[in-house]
N, CA, C and O atoms as CSV, one atom per row, in Angstrom:
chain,resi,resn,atom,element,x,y,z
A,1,UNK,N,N,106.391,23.038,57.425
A,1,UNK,CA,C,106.113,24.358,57.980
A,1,UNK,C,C,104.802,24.330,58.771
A,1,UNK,O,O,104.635,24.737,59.921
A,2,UNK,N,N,103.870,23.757,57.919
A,2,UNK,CA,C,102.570,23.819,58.626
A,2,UNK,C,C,102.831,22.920,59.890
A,2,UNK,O,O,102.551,23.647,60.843
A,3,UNK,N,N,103.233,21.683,60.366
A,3,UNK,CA,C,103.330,21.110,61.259
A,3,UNK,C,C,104.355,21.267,62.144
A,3,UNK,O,O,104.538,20.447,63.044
A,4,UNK,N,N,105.137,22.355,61.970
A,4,UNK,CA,C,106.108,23.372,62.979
A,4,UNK,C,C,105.186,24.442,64.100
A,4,UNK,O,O,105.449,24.654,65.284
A,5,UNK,N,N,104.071,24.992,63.299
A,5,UNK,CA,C,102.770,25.871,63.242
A,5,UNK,C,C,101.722,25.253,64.268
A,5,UNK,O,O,101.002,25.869,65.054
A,6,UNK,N,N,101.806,24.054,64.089
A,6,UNK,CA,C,101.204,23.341,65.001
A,6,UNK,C,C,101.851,22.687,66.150
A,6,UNK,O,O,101.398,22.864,67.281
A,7,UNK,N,N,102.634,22.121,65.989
A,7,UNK,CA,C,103.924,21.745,67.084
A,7,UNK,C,C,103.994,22.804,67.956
A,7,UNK,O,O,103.876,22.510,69.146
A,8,UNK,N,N,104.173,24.077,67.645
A,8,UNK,CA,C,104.463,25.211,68.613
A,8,UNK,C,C,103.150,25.525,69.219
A,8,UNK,O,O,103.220,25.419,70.443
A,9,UNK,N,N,102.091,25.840,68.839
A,9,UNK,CA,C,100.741,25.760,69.095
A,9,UNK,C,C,100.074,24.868,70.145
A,9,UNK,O,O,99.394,25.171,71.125
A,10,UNK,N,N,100.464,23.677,69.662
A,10,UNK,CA,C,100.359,22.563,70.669
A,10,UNK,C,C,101.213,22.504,71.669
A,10,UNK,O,O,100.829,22.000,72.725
A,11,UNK,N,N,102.198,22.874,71.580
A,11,UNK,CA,C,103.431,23.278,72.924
A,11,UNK,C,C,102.690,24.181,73.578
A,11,UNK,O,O,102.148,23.896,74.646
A,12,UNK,N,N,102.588,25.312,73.040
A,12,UNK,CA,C,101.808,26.764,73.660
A,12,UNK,C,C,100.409,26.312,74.752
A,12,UNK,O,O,100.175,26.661,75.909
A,13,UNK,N,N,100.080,25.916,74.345
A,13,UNK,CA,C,98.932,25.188,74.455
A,13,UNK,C,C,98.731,24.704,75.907
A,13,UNK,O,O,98.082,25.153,76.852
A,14,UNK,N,N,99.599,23.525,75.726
A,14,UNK,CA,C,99.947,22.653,77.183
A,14,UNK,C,C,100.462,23.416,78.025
A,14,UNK,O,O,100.028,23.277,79.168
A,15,UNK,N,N,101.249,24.187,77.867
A,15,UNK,CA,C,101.989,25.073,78.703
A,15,UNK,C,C,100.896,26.247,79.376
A,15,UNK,O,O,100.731,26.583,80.548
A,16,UNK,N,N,100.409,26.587,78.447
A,16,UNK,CA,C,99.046,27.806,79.237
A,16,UNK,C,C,98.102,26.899,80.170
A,16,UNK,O,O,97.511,27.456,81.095
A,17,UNK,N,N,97.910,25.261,79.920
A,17,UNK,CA,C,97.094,24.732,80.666
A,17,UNK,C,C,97.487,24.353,81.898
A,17,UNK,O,O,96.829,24.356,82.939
A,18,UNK,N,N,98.722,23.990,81.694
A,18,UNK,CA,C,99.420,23.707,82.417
A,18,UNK,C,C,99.784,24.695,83.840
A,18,UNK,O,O,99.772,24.267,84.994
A,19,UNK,N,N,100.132,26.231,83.387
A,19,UNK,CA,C,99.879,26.827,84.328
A,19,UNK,C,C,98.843,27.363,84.356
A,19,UNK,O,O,99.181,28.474,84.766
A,20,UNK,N,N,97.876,27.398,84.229
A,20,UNK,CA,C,96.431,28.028,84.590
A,20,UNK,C,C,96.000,27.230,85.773
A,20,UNK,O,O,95.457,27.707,86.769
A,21,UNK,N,N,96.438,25.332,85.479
A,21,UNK,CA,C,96.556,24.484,86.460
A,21,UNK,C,C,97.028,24.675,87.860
A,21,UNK,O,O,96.390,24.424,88.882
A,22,UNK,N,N,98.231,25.152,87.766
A,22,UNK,CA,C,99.052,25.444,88.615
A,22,UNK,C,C,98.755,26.683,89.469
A,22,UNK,O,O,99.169,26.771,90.624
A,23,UNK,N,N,98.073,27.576,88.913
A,23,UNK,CA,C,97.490,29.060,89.138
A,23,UNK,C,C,96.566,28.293,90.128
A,23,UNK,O,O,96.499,28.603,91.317
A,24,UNK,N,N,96.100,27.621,89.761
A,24,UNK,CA,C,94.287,27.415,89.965
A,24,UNK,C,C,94.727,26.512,91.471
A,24,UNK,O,O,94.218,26.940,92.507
A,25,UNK,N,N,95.527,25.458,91.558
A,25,UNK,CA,C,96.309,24.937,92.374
A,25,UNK,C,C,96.572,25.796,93.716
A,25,UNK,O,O,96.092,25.601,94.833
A,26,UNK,N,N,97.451,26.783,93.301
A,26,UNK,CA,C,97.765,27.556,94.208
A,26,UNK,C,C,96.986,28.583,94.867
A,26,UNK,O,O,97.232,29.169,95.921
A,27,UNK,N,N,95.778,28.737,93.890
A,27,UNK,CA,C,94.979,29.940,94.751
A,27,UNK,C,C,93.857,28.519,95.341
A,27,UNK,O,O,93.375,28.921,96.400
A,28,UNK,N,N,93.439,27.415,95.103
A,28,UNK,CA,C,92.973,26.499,95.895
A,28,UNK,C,C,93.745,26.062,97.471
A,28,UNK,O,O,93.242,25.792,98.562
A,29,UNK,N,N,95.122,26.135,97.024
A,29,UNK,CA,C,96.000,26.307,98.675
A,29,UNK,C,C,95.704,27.429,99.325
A,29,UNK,O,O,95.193,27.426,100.445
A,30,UNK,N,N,95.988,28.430,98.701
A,30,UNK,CA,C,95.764,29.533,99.417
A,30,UNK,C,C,93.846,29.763,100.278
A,30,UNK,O,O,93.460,30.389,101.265
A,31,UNK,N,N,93.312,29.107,99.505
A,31,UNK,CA,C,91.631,29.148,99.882
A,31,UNK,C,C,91.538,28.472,101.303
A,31,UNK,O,O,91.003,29.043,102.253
A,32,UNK,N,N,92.188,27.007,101.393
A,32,UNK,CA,C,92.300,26.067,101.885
A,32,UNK,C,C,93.158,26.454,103.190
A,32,UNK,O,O,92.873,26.066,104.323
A,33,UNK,N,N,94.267,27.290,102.861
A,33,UNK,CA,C,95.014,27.965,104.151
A,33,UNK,C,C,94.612,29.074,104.416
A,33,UNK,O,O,95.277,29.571,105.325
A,34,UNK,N,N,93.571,29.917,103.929
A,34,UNK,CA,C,92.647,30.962,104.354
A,34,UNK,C,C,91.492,30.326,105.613
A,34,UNK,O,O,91.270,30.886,106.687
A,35,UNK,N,N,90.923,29.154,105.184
A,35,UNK,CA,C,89.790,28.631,105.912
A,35,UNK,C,C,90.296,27.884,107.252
A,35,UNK,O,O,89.852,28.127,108.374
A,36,UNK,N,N,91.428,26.812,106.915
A,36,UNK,CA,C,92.141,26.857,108.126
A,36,UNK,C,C,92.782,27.493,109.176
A,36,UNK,O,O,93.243,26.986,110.198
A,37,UNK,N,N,92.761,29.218,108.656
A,37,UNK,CA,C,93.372,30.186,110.001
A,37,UNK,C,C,92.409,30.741,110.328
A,37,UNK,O,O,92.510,31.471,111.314
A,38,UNK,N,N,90.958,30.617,109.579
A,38,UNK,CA,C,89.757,31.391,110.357
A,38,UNK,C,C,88.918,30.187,111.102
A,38,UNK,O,O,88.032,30.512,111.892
A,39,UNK,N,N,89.171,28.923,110.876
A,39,UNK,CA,C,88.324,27.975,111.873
A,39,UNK,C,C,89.964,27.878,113.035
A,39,UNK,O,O,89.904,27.825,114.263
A,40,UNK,N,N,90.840,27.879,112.487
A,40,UNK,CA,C,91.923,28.305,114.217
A,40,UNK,C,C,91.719,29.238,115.144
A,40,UNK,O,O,91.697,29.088,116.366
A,41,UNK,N,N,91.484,30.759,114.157
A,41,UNK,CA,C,91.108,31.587,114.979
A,41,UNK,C,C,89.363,31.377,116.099
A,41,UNK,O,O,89.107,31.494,117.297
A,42,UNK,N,N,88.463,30.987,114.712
A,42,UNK,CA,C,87.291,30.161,115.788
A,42,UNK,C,C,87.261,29.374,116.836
A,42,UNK,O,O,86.543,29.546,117.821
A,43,UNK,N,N,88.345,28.132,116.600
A,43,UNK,CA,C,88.537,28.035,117.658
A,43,UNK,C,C,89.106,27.996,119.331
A,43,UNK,O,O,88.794,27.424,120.375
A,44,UNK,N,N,90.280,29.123,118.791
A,44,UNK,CA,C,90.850,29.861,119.922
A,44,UNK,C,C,90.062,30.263,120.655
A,44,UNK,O,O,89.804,29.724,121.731
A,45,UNK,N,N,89.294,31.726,120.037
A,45,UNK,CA,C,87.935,32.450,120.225
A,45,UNK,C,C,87.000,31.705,121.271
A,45,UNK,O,O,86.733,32.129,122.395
A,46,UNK,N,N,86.564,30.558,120.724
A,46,UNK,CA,C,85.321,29.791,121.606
A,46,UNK,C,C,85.967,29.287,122.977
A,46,UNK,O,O,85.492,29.577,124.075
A,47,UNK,N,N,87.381,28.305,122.743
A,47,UNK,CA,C,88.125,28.043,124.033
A,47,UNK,C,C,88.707,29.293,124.796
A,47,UNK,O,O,89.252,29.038,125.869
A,48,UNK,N,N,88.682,30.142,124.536
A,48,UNK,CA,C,89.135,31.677,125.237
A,48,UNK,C,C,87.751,31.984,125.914
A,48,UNK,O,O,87.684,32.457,127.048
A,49,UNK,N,N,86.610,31.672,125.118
A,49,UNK,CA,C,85.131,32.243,125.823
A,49,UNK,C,C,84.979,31.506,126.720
A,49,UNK,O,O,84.596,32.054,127.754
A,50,UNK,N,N,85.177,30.058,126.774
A,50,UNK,CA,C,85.013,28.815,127.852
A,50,UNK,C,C,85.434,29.059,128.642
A,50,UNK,O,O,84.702,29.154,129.626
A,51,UNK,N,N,87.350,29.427,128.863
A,51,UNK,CA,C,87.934,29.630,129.657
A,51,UNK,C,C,87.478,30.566,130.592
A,51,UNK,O,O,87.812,30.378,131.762
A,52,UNK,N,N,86.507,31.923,130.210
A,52,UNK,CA,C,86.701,33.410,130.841
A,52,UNK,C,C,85.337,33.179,131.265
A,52,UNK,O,O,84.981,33.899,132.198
A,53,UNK,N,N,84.399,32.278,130.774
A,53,UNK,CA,C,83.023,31.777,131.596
A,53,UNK,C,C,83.461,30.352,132.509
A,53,UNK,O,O,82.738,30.589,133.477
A,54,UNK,N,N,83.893,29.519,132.736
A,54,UNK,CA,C,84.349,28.931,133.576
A,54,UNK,C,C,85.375,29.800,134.774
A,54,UNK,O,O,85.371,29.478,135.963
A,55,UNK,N,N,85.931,30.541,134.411
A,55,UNK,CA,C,86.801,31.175,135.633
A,55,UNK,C,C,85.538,32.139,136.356
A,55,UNK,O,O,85.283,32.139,137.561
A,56,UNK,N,N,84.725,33.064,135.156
A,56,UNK,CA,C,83.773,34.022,136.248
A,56,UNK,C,C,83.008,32.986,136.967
A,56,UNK,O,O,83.021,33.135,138.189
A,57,UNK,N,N,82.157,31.688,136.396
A,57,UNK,CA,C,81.129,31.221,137.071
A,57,UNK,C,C,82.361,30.426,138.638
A,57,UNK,O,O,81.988,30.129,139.773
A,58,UNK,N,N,83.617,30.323,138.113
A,58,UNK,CA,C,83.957,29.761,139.655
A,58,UNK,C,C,84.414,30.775,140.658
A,58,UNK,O,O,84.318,30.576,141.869
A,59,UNK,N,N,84.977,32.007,140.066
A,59,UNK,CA,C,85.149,33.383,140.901
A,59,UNK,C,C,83.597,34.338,141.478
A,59,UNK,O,O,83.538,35.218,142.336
A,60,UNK,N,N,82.228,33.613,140.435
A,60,UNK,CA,C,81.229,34.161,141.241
A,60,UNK,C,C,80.564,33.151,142.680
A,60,UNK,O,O,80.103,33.393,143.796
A,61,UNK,N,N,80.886,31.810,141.754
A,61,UNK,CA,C,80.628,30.821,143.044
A,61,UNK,C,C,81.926,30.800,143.841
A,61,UNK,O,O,81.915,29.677,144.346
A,62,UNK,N,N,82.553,31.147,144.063
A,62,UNK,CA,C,84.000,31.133,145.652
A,62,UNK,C,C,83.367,32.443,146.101
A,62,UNK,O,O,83.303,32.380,147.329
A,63,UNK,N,N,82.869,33.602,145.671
A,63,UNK,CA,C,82.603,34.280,146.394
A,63,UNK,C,C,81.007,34.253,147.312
A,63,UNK,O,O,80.805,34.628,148.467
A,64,UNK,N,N,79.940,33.612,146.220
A,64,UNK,CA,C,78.827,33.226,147.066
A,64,UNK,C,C,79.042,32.546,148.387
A,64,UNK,O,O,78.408,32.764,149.419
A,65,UNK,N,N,80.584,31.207,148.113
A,65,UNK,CA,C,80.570,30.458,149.373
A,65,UNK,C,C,81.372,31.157,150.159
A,65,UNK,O,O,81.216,30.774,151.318
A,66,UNK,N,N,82.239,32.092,150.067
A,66,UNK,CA,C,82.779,33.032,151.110
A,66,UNK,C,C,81.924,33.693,151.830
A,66,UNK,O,O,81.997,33.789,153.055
A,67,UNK,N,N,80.800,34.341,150.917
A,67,UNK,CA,C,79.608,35.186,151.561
A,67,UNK,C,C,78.423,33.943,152.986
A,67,UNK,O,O,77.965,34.199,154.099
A,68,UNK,N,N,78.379,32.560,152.018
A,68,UNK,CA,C,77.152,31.818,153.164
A,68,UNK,C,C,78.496,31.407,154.062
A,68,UNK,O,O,78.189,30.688,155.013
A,69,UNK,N,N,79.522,31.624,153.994
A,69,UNK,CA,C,80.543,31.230,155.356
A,69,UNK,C,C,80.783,32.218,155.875
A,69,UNK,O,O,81.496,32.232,156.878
């Protein structure tokens, strides 16, 4: 009896660690795929800023050289 008491205990046991593991697992993915869509979004963001300062600085310089022509 007593080592039924424990058998189940020790089952119980592994099993709560087991998923606490698994818990812990999955909110570490989830952390991990949180940080990867905010450094994507960063770096959309920065290549979107490049893009829209490279187009003004060449739409302000075509128009300087339209103006000395």
């Amino acid at each position: 009896m007593n080592f039924a008491k424990f058998a189940a205990g020790s089952i119980t046991m592994i099993i709560a660690v087991w998923l606490g593991l698994w818990l812990m697992k999955m909110l570490w993915g989830l952390a991990v795929f949180m940080i990867g869509l905010i450094k994507l979004a960063l770096l959309i963001a920065v290549i979107g800023f490049v893009i829209y300062l490279l187009y003004w600085l060449f739409k302000s310089a075509n128009k300087k050289g339209a103006e000395g022509a």
